[in-house]
TORLUM-804769 format. One record per residue (C-alpha): residue number from 1; x, y, z. Coordinates in steps of 0.02 Angstrom, whole numbers. Example, Ala and Ser with C-alpha at 12.3 -4.5 7.8 and 13.67 -1.06 7.14 Angstrom:
<pts>
{pt 1 {615 -225 390}}
{pt 2 {684 -53 357}}
</pts>
This chain:
<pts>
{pt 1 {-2832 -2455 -1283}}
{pt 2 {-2765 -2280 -1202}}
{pt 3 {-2617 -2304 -1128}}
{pt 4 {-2614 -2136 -1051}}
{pt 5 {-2749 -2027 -975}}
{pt 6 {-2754 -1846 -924}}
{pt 7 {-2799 -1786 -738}}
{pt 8 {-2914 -1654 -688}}
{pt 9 {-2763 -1547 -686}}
{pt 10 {-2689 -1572 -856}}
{pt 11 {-2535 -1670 -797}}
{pt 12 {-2531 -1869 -896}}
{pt 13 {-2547 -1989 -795}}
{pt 14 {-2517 -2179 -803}}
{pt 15 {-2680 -2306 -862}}
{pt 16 {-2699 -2465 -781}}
{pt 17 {-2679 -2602 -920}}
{pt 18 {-2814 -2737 -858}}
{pt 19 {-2825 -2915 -906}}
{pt 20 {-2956 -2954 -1040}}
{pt 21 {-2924 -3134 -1077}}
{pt 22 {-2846 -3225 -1218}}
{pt 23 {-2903 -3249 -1398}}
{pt 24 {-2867 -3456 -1422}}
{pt 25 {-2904 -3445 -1610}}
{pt 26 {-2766 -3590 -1685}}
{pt 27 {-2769 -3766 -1720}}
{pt 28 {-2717 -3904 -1626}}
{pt 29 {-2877 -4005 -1650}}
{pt 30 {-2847 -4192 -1648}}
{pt 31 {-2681 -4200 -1562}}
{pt 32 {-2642 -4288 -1400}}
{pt 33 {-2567 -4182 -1253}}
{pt 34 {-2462 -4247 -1100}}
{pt 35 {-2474 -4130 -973}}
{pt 36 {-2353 -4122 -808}}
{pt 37 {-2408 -4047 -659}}
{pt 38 {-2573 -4017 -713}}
{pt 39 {-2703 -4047 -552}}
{pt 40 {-2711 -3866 -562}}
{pt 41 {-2621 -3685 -598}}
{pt 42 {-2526 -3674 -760}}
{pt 43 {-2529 -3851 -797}}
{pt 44 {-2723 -3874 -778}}
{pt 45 {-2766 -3691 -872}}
{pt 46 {-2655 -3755 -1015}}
{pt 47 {-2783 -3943 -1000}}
{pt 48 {-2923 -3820 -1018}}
{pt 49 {-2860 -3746 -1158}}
{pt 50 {-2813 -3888 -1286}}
{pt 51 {-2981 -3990 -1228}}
{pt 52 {-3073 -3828 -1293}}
{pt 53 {-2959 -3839 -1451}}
{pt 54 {-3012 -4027 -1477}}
{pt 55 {-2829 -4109 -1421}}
{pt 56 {-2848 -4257 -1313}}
{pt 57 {-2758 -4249 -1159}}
{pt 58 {-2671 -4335 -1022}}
{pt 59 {-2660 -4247 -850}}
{pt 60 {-2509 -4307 -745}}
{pt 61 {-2492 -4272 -550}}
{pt 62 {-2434 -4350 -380}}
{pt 63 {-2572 -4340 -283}}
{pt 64 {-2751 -4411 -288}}
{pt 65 {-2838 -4244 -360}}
{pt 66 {-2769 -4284 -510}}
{pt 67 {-2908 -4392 -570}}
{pt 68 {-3035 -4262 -510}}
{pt 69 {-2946 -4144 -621}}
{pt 70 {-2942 -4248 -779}}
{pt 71 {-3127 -4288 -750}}
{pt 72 {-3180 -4103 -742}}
{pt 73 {-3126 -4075 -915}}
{pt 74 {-3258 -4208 -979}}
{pt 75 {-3214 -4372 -1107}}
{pt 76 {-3073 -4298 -1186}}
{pt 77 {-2943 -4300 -1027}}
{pt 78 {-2874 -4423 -912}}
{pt 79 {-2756 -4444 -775}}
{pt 80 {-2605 -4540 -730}}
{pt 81 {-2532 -4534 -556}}
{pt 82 {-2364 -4558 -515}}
{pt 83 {-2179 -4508 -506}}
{pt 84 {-2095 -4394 -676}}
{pt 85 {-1927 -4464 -605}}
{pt 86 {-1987 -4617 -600}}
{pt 87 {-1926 -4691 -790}}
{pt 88 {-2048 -4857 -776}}
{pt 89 {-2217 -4725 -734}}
{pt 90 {-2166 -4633 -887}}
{pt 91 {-2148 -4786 -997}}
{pt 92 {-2311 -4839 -952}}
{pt 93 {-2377 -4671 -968}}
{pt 94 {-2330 -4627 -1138}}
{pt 95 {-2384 -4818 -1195}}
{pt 96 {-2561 -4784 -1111}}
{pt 97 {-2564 -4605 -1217}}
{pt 98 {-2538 -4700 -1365}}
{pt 99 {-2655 -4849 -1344}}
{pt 100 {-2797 -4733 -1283}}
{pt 101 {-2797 -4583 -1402}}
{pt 102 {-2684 -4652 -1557}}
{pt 103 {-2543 -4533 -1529}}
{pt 104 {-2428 -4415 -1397}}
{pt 105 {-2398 -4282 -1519}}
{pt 106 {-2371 -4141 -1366}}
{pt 107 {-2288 -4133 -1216}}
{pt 108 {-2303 -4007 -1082}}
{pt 109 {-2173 -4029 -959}}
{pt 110 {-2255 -3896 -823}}
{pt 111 {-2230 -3989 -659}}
{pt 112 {-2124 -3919 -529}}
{pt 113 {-2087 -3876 -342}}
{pt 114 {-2005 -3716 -246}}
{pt 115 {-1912 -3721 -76}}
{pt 116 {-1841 -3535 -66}}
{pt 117 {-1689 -3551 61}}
{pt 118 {-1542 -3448 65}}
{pt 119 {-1391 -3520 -10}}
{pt 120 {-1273 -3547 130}}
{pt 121 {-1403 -3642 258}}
{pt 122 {-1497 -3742 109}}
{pt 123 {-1499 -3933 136}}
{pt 124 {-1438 -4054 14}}
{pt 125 {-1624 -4142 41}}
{pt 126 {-1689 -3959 -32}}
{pt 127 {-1547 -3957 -179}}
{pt 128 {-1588 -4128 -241}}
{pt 129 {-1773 -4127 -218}}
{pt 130 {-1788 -3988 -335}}
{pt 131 {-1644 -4037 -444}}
{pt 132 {-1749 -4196 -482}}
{pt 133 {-1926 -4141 -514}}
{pt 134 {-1888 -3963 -568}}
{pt 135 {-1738 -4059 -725}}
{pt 136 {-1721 -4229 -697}}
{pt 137 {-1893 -4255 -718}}
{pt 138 {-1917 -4158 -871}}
{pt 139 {-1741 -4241 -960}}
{pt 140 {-1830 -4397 -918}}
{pt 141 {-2008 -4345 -988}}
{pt 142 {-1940 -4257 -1137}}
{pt 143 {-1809 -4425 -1181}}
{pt 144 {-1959 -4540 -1176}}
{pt 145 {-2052 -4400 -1277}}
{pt 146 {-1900 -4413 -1407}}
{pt 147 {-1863 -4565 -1432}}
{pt 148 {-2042 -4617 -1452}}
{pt 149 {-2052 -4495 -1606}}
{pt 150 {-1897 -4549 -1658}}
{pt 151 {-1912 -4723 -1676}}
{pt 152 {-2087 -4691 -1740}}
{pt 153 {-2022 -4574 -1872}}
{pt 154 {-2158 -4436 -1818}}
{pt 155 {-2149 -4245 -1782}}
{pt 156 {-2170 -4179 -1615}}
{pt 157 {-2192 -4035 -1507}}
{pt 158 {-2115 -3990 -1324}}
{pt 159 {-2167 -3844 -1207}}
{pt 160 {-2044 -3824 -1068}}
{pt 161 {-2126 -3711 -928}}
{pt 162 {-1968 -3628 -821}}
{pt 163 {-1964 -3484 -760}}
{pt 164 {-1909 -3294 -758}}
{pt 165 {-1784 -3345 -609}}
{pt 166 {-1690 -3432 -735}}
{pt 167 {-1653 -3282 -813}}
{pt 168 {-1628 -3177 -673}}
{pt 169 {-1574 -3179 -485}}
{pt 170 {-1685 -3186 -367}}
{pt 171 {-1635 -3202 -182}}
{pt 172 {-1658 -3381 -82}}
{pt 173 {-1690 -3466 -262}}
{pt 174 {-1514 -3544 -279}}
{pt 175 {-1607 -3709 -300}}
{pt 176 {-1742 -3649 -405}}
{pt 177 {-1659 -3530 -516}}
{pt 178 {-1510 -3681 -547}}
{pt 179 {-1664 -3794 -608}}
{pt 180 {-1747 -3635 -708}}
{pt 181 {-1590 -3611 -804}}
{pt 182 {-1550 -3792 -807}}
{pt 183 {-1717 -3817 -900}}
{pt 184 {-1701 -3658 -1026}}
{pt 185 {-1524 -3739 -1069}}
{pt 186 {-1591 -3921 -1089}}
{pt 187 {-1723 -3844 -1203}}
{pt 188 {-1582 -3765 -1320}}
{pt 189 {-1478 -3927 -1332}}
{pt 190 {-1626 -4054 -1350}}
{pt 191 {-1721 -3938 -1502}}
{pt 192 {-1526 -3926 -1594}}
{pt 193 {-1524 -4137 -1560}}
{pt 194 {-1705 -4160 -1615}}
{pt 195 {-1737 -4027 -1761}}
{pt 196 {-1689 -4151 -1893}}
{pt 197 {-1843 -4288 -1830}}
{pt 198 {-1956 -4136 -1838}}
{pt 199 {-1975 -4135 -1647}}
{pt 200 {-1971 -3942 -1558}}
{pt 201 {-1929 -3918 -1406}}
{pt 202 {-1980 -3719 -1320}}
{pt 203 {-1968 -3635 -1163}}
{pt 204 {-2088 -3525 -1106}}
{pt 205 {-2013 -3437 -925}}
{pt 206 {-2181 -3343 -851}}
{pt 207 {-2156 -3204 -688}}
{pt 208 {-2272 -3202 -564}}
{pt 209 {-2436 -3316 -587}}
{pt 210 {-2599 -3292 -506}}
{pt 211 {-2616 -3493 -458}}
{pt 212 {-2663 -3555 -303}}
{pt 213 {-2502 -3606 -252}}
{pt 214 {-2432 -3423 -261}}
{pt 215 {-2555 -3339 -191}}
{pt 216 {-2551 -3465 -30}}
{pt 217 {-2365 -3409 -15}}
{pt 218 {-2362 -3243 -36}}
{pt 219 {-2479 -3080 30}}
{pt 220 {-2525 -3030 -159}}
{pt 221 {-2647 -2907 -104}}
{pt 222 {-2545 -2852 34}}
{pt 223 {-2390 -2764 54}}
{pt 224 {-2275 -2893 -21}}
{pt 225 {-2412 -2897 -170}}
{pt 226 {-2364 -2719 -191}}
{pt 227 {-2179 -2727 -179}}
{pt 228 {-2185 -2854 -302}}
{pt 229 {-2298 -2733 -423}}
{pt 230 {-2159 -2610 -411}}
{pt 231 {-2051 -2737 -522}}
{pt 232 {-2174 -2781 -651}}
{pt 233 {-2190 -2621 -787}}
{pt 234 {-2353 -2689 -836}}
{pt 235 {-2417 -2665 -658}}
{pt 236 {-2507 -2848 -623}}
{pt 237 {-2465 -3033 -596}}
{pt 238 {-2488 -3139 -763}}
{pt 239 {-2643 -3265 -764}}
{pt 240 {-2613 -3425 -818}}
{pt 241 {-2753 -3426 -928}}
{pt 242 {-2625 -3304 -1020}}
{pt 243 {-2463 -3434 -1013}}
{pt 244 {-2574 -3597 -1049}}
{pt 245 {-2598 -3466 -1229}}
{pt 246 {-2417 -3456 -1253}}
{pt 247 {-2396 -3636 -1216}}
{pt 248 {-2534 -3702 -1346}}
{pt 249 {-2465 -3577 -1485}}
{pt 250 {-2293 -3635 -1463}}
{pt 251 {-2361 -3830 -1455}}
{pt 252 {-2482 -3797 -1632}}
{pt 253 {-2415 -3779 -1832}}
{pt 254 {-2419 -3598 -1812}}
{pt 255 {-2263 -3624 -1716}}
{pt 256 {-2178 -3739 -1842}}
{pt 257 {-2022 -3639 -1869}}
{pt 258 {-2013 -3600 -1690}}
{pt 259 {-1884 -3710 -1598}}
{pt 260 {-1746 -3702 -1452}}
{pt 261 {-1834 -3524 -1380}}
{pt 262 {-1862 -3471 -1222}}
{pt 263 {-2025 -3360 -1211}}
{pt 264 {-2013 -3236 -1060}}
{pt 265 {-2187 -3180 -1022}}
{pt 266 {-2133 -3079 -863}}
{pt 267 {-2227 -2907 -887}}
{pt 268 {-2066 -2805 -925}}
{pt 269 {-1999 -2864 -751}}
{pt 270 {-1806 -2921 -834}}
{pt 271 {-1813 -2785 -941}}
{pt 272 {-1669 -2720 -835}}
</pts>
């Protein structure tokens, strides 16, 4: 790929580097995947991914379109509504993974909200709402996760999906960027608890992602698209065809001496 081109007048110039998709050549067949957050977005592209590696998976959302999601990717996928803080839906959850596929060897703890409000004027309802899905949901997830493999003496694999705003500040994301960070620092201490029952715990903390959510709350193609752009050295949004790869590599064997990382897949944007 050229990196640079010339211009009609001899001056170098900078090449757009386009998207060309992802190369998903490494094994995961056979394994089971729980999935948070995964009607659609990162959480769904990720679904996509293992079911076209062969892992059985196990879509979990709050609302109904959840079971419309699981359906879509054919007999190897289903869904369970309900609650990630809620500690009876994930008993039952991880008890249905293993009496319908034979194991929970992965879990993808992807689900999240965002309520951007400045600091000084944000509620306490905003705080703890995202407190609670965005890391009290995934402690919760991840501890049922654990102990499972634990007690069943078996290795295991978590993906964490944060977020480049727990890396860096970003303004009205108090909330969000506590919970980012929160997550990235859970990861750390859970993989040095769990390394010695074979269970790895990674982060992977993506900028700016083409899902539906994102581009429903921000002009991407507009003018705040393009102020955004200026941030990003590798002048686009990610896809999350492009995260869901990160997230199945560090989930597979290939990744097997990978643990307590956080993978920043931001474009160059916290270069700085």
């Amino acid at each position: 790929m050229d990196f640079l081109n010339i211009d009609a007048e001899g001056s170098r110039c900078k090449t757009v580097i386009e998207y060309h998709g992802i190369s998903d050549n490494f094994d995961v067949e056979g394994k089971t995947a729980i999935i948070t957050g995964g009607t659609r977005g990162i959480g769904y592209a990720t679904a996509e991914l293992f079911v076209r590696k062969g892992v059985n998976v196990v879509l979990i959302g709050r609302s109904a379109e959840i079971v419309d999601s699981a359906a879509a990717l054919g007999k190897k996928a289903c869904a369970a509504r309900g609650d990630i803080t809620s500690k009876e839906f994930i008993s039952e959850t991880m008890k249905d993974a293993l009496h319908r596929f034979g194991s929970a060897d992965i879990l993808v703890n992807n689900a999240g909200v965002v309520a951007l409000e400045s600091a000084e004027v944000m509620s306490e309802e905003t705080w703890d709402m995202t407190l609670d899905v965005n890391l009290k949901g995934v402690f919760l997830m991840s501890q049922a996760f654990g102990a499972m493999h634990i007690e069943n003496k078996t290795p295991g694999a978590i993906v964490n999906v944060a977020s480049q705003a727990g890396v860096i500040a970003l303004d009205k994301h108090a909330a969000y960027s506590s919970s980012k960070g929160g997550m990235i620092a859970l990861t750390r201490a859970l993989a040095f608890e769990w390394a010695k029952y074979g269970i790895r715990v990674n982060c992977v903390s993506p900028t700016y992602v083409t899902t539906d959510s994102f581009k429903k709350g921000v002009d991407w193609q507009g003018q705040e698209g393009r102020e955004l752009l200026k941030l990003l050295p590798a002048g686009r949004f990610a896809e999350p065809a492009e995260v869901a790869a990160s997230i199945v590599f560090l989930a597979g064997d290939n990744a097997a001496m990978i643990t307590g990382q956080n993978l920043i897949l931001d474009g160059g944007y916290t270069i700085l």
